[in-house]
C-alpha positions in Angstrom: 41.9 89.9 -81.1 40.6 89.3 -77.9 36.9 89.7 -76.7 36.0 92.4 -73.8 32.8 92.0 -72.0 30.3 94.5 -70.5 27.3 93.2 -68.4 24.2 95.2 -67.1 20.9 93.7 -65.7 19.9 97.0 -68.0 20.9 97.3 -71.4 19.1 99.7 -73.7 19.0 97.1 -77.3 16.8 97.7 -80.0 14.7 94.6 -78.8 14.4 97.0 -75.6 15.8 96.9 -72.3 17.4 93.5 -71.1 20.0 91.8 -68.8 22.8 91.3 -71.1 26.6 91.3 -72.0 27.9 93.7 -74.9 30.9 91.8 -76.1 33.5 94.2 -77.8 36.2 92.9 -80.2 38.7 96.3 -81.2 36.3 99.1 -81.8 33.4 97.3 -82.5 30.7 95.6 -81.0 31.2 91.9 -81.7 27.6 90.9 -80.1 24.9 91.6 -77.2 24.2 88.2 -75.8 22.0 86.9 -72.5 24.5 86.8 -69.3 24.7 83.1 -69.6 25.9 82.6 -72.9 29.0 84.9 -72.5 31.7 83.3 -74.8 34.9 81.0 -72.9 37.4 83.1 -74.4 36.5 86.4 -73.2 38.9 87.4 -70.2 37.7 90.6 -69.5 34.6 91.1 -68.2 33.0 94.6 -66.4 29.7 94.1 -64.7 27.6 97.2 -64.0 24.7 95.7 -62.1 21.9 98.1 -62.4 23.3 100.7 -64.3 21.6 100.7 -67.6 24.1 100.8 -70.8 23.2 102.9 -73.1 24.2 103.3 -77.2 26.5 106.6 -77.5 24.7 109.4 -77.6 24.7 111.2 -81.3 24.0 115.6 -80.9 23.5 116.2 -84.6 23.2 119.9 -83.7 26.3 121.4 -82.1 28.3 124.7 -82.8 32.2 123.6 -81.9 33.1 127.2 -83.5 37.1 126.0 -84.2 38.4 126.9 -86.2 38.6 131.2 -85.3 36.3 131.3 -82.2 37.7 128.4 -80.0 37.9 130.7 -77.4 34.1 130.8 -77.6 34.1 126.9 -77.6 36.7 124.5 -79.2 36.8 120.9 -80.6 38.5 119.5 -77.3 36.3 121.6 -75.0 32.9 120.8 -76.7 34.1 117.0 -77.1 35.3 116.7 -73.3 32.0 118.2 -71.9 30.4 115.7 -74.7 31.8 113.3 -73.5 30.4 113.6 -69.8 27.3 113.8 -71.1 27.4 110.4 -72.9 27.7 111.9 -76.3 30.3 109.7 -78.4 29.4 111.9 -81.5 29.3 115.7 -82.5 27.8 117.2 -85.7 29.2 120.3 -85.9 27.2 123.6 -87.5 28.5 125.3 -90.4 29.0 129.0 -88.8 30.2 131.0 -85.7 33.6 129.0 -86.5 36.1 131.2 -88.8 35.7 130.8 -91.9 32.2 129.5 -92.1 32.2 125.3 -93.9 30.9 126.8 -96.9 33.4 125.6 -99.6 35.8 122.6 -99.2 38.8 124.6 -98.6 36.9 125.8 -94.8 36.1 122.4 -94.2 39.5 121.5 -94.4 40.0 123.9 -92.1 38.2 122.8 -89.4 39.6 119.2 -90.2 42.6 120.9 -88.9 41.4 122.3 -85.9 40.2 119.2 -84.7 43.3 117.2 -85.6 44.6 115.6 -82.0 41.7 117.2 -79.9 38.9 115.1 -80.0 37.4 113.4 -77.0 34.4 111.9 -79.0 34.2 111.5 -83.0 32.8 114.0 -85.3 31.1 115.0 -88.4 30.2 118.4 -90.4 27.3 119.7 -91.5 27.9 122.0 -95.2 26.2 125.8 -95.2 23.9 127.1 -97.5 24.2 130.7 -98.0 23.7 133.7 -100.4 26.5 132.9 -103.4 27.5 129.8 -102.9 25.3 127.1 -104.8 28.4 125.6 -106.4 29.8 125.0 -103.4 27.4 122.4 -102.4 27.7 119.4 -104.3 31.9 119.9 -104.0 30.8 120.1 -100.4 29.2 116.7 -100.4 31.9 114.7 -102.2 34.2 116.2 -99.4 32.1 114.6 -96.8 29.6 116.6 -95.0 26.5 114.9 -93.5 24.1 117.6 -95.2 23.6 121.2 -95.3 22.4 124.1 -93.0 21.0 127.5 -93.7 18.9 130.3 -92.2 16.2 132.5 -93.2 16.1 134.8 -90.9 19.4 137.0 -89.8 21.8 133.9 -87.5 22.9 136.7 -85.3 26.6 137.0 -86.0 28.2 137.9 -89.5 29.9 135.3 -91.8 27.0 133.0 -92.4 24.7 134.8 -94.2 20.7 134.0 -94.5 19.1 133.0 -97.7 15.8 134.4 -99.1 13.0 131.5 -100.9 14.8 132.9 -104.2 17.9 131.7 -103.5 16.4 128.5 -101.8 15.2 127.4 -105.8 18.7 128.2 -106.7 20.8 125.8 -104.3 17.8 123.2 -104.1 18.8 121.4 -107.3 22.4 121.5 -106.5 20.8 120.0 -103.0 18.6 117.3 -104.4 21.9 116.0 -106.6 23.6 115.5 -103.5 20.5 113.0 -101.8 21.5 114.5 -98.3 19.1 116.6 -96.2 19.1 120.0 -95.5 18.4 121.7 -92.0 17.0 124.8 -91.7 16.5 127.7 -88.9 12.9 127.9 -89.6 12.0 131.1 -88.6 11.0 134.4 -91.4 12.0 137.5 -90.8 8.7 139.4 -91.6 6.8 138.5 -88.6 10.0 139.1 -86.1 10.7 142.8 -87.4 6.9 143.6 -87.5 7.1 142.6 -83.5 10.0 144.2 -82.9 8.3 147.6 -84.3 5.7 146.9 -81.7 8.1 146.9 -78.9 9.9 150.3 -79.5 10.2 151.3 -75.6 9.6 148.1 -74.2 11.6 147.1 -71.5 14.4 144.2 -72.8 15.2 143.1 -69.2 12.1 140.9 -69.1 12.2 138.2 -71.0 8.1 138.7 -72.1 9.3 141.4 -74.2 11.8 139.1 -75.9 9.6 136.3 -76.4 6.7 138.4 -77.9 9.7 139.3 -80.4 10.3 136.4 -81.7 6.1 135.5 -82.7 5.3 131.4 -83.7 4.3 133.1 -86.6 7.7 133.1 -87.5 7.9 129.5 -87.6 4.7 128.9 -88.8 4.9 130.8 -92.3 8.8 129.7 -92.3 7.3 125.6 -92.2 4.9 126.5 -94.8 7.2 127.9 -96.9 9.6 124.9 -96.8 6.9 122.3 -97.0 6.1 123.7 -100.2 9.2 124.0 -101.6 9.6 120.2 -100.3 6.8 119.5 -102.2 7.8 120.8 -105.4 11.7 120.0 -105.2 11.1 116.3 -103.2 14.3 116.7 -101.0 15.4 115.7 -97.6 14.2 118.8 -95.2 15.1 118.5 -91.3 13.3 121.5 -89.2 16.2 122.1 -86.6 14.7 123.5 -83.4 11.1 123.7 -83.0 9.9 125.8 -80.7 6.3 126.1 -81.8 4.1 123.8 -81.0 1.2 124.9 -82.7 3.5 124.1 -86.4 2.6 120.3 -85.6 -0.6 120.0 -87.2 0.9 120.9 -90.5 4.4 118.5 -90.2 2.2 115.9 -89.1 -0.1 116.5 -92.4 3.2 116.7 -94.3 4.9 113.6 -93.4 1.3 111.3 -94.0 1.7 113.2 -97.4 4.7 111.0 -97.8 7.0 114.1 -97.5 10.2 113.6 -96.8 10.7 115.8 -93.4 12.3 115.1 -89.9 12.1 117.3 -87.0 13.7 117.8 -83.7 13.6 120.5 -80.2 15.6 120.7 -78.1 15.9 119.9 -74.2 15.4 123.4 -72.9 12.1 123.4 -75.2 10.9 120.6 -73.6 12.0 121.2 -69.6 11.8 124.7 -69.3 9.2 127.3 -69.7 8.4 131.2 -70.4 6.5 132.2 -67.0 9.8 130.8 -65.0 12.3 133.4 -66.5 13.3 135.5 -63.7 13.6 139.4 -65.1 17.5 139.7 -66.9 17.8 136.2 -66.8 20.2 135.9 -70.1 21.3 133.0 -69.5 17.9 131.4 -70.8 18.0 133.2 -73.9 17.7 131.5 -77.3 16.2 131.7 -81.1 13.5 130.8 -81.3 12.7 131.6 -78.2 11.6 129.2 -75.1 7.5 129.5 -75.1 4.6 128.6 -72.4 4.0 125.5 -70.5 1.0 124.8 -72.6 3.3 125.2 -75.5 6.2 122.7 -73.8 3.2 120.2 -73.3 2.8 120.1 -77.2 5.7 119.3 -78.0 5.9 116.4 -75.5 3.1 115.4 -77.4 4.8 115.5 -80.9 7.2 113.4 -79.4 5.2 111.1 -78.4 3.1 110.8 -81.8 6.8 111.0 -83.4 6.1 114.1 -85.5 9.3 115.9 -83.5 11.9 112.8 -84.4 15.0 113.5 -82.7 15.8 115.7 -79.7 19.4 117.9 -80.0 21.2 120.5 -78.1 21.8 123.1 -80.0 24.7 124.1 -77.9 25.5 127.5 -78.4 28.3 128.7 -76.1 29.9 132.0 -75.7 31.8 134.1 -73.2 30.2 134.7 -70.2 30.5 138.8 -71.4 28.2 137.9 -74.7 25.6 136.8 -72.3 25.4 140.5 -71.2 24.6 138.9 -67.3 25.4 142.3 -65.4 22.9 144.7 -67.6 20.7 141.3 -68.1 19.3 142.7 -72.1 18.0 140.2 -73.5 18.0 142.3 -76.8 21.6 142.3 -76.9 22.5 139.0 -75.0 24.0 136.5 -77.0 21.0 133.8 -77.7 22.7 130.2 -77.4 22.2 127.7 -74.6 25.2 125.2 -73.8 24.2 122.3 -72.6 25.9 119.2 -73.7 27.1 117.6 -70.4 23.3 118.0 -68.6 21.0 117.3 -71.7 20.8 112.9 -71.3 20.2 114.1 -67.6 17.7 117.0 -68.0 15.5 114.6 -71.1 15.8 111.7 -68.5 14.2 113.9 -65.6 11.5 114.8 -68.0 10.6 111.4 -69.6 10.8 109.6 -66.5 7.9 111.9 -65.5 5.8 111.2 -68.4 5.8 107.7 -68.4 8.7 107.4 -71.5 10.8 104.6 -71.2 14.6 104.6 -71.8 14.3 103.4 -75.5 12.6 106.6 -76.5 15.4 108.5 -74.8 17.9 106.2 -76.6 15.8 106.7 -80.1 15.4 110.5 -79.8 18.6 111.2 -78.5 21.0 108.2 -80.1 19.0 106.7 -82.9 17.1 109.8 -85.0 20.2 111.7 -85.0 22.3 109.0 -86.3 20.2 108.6 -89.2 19.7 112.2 -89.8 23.4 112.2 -89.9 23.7 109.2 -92.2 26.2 107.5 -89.9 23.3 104.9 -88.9 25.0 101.9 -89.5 27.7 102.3 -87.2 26.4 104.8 -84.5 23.1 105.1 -82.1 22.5 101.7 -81.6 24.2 98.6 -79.3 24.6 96.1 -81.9 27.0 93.5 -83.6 29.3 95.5 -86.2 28.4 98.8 -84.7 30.8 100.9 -83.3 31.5 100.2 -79.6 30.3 103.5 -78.4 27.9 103.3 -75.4 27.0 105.0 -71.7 26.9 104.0 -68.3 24.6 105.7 -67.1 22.3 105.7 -63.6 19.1 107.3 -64.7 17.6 106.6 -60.9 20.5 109.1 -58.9 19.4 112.6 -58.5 22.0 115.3 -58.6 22.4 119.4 -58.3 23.5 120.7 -61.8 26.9 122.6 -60.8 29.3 124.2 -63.1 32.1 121.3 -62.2 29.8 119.2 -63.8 30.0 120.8 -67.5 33.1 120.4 -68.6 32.7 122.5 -71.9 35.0 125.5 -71.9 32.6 128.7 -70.0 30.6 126.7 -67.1 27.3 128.5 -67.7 24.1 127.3 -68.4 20.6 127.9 -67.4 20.6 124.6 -66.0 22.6 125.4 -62.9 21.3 124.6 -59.4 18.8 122.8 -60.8 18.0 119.1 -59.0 17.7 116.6 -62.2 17.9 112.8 -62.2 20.5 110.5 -63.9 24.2 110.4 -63.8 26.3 109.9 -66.7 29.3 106.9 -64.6 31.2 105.8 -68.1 31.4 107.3 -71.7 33.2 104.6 -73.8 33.4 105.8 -77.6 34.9 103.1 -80.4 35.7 100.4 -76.9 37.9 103.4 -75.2 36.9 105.0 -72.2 36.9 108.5 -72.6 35.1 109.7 -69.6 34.5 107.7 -66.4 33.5 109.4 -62.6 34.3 113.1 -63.5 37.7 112.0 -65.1 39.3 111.5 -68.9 41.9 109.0 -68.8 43.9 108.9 -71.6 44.4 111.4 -74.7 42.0 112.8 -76.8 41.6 109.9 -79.8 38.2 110.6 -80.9 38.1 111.3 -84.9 36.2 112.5 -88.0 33.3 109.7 -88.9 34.0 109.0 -92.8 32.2 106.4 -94.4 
């Protein structure tokens, strides 16, 4: 088979960034070389200049919602705006798709669903709810990447939360399995006792909805799991910190030896409480987005590597769910998408703060790809990996527009807002799926098995 060659005077390895040439045999990387030791035979060669190449990008925290609510979001919407936003990967969540992956037969289900549709490859994650504990290890021989459950109410009905009770109960079944489980950290004590507090407040501004959803929350949640991690010794991953005032304790935690992982998300980490204009929906999520003192802590637990990995959470919905025209935020629908502007939006941000492209490439390609399990083939540009990797310009500024998102409703909170880097090329197993605002081809991305 003959040998394809990619050059940059920027390539993001995990030696760092480097002029070099990632050679490509099939759908693998055969090698990442210096640009003067490219081999004779190759034939083929595509130099960016100073565009960086980047690994694929791996979202290990994405509701697709096909099957049942693809006109919410589907597998070749989500995957097509993925795929301009350098994602070669998905890892789909366990609800707001019909039925919920709870049992095998709903994971063969969504197997279905995505059949033919894929722009970029995919995985599952499993749910834990109430009843289901022998669904779990079933679950794991069918091949989901680990498990997902909430304790606090997930806002929709079909994906029920689960108490510390029923935790013990679906732990052991958990532990069996050796993969991790993710959790929506957030109790729901703390949330209704502020939300008794706020009878007659007015849920236009956003204050009132953030002072409903206390750190607290997260705080007694983290506790509650650290202990349980403790006593049980399985794989817990904290999806979606908001809190930054919960680092002390995961920091404590994982010098303990614990085995914990934790990620935010980009709107976490660029935007921030005091900028919410009154009725601005759009900007609503659980938990909730907190001050700029609290943004700045979580830079920080990036930068100490208590947060691990960084993830979208993309959470689409009709424009109607949004409730834009009465602006509640009690009501509103609380999910950000983001999937095509989140490598452009954690770009603007580390550039600022004096991180380098590597950390980008390890929160955003690397961390998620061994939460996942799929580490040996994804998030990095190596020989035997898969050939998934980014063009990307992270020096061009741009205006976030809605012909730039690609996912199926173009809303997000991140329009009209001037962010730097441009994702050029999205190339996922040595096919170009995305390149300059067009997908050439058909859709050929697929479920990652191991």
């Amino acid at each position: 088979m003959s040998l394809r060659a990619f050059r940059s005077r920027r390539v993001v390895t995990p030696e760092g960034v480097r002029p070099a040439v990632v050679l490509v045999e099939g759908e693998q990387i055969h090698g990442v070389v210096d640009t003067d030791r490219v081999p004779h035979e190759v034939k083929d060669l595509e130099d960016f200049g100073d565009l960086a190449i980047l690994p694929g990008l791996v979202d290990s925290h994405v509701h697709i919602n096909d099957p049942g609510r693809a006109e919410w979001e589907g597998f070749e919407t989500a995957t097509r705006g993925a795929a301009a936003g350098g994602y070669t990967l998905l890892v789909d969540m366990p609800l707001n798709c019909e039925p919920s992956t709870t049992d095998v037969s709903a994971l063969e289900a969504k197997r279905q669903a995505a059949k033919g549709h894929c722009w970029v490859d995919w995985a599952a994650w499993g749910g834990v709810v109430t009843g289901n504990p022998l669904c779990i290890e079933p679950l794991a021989r069918a091949g989901v990447r680990g498990f997902k459950c909430f304790l606090v109410h997930p806002g929709i009905d079909g994906f029920t939360m689960v108490t510390e009770e029923q935790l013990r109960t679906a732990l052991p079944h958990i532990v069996r399995t050796g993969l991790p489980l993710l959790v929506h950290a957030e109790l729901p004590g703390p949330i209704d006792s502020a939300t008794e507090r706020l009878t007659g407040a007015d849920w236009s501004v956003y204050g009132t909805y953030l002072e409903s959803r206390p750190e607290q929350a997260e705080l007694e949640a983290i506790r509650m799991l650290l202990g349980l991690c403790r006593e049980f010794r399985f794989r817990l991953h904290i999806v979606h910190l908001s809190a930054g005032s919960a680092l002390g304790e995961l920091q404590e935690a994982k010098s303990e030896g614990l085995l914990v992982s934790v990620e935010t998300c980009p709107h976490y980490v660029h935007l921030r409480a005091d900028k919410i204009s009154k009725g601005a929906t759009l900007f609503k999520c659980a938990p909730p987005i907190r001050s700029q003192e609290n943004r700045e802590k979580l830079w920080e637990g990036l930068r100490k590597v208590v947060i691990d990995l960084v993830a979208t959470d993309h959470s689409p919905c009709p424009p109607e769910m949004k409730r834009l025209l009465e602006g509640n935020f009690a009501s509103a629908w609380g999910g950000i998408a983001s999937l095509s502007l989140a490598l452009p939006v954690m770009s603007t941000e580390a550039s600022q703060r004096g991180f380098s492209l590597n950390d980008v490439v390890r929160w955003m390609a690397e961390a998620p790809a061994k939460l996942a399990g799929c580490e040996k083939r994804k998030g990095r540009l190596a020989a035997g990996y898969d050939a998934d990797f980014v063009v990307f310009d992270p020096d061009k500024e741009f205006v976030a527009s809605a012909d730039r998102l690609y996912f199926r409703h173009p809303i997000s909170p991140y329009l009209g807002e001037k962010l730097r880097g441009v994702v050029r090329a999205t190339f996922v197993r040595g096919k170009t799926v995305f390149r300059d605002g067009e997908f050439p081809g058909e859709p050929a991305g697929r479920e990652f098995r191991n």
